[in-house]
C-alpha positions in Angstrom: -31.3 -40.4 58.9 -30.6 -41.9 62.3 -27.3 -40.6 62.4 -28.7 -37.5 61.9 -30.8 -38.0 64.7 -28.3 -38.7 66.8 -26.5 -36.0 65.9 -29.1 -33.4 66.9 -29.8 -35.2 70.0 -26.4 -35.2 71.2 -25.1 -31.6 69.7 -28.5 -30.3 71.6 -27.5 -32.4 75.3 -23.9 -31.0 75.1 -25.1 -27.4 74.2 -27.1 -27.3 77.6 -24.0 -28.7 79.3 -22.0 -26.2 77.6 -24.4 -23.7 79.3 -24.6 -24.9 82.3 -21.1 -24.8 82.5 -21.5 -21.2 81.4 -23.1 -20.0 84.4 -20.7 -22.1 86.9 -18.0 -19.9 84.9 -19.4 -16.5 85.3 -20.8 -16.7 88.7 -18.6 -18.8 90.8 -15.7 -18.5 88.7 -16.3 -14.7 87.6 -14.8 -15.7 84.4 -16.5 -14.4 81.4 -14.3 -13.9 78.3 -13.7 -17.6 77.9 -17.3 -18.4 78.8 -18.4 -16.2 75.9 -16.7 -17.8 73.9 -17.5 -21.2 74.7 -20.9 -20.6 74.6 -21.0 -19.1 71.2 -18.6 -22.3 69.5 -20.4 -25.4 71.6 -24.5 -24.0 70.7 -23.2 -23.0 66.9 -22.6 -27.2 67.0 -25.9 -28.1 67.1 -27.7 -24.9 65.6 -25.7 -25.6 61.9 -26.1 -28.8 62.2 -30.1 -28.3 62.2 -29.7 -25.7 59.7 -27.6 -28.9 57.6 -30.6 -31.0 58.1 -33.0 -28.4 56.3 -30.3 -27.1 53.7 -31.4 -26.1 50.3 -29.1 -28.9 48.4 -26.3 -31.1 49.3 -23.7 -28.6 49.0 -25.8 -26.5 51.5 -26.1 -29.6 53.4 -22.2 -30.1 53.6 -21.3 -26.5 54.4 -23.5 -26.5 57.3 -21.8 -29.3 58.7 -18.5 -27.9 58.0 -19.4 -25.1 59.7 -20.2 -27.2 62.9 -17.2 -29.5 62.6 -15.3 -26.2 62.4 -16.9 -24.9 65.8 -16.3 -28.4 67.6 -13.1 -27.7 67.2 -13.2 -24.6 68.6 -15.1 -26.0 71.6 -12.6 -28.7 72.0 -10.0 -25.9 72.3 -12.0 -24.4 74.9 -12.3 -27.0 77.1 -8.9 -27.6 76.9 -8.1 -24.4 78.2 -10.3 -24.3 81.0 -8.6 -27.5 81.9 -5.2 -26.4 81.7 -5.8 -23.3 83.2 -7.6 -24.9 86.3 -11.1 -23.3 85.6 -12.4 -26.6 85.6 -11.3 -29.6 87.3 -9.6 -32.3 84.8 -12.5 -35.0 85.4 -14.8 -32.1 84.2 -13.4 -31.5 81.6 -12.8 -34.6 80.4 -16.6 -35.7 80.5 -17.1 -32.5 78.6 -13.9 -33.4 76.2 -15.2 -36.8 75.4 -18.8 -35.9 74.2 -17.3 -33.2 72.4 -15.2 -36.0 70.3 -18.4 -38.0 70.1 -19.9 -34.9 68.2 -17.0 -34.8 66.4 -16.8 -38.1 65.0 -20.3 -38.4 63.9 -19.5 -34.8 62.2 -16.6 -36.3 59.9 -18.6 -39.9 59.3 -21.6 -38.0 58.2 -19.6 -35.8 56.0 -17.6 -38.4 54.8 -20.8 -40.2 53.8 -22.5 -37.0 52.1 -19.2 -36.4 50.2 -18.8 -39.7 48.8 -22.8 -39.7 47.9 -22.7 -36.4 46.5 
């Protein structure tokens, strides 16, 4: 249960991040097609990942996490961009980058665990 915890603490920290770094895109930057984007991968994170915790069974459970893992992924790929196509400077996107991999590893341990518990 504590990983759990952790989980929804740090999928919901990074989600206001991600939002934050929504509105630098859109009114600084004027960029808004990326930051659409982002926004809808890095919140979906934490939002499945609730929905995981209240699932109907342990396949539920899984999917929901799978769905989030999926969306990390996205978000990863994201920030990456922005990086690479100097939207953001590197040392911002790396903070951003390594809480995203944070999320991500404690996705795959807690599916791992729920998979070999099922």
């Amino acid at each position: 249960m504590a990983q759990k915890s952790i989980l929804l603490d740090k999928s919901l920290l990074f989600a206001a991040r991600i939002i934050k770094l929504n509105k630098y895109l859109t009114k600084e930057k004027h960029e808004t097609v990326i930051a659409k984007q982002i926004i809808r991968s890095a919140t979906s994170i934490g939002a499945n990942a609730n929905e995981a915790i209240y699932g109907i069974s342990k396949a539920d459970f899984i999917a929901k996490l799978q769905i989030s893992l999926k969306e990390t992924a996205e978000t990863e790929y994201w920030l990456r961009l922005l990086v690479l196509s100097e939207y953001i400077t590197d040392k911002e996107g790396q903070s951003l980058i390594d809480d995203c991999l944070e999320i991500k590893k404690i996705l795959i341990s807690t599916l791992n665990t729920a998979k070999e518990n099922k």
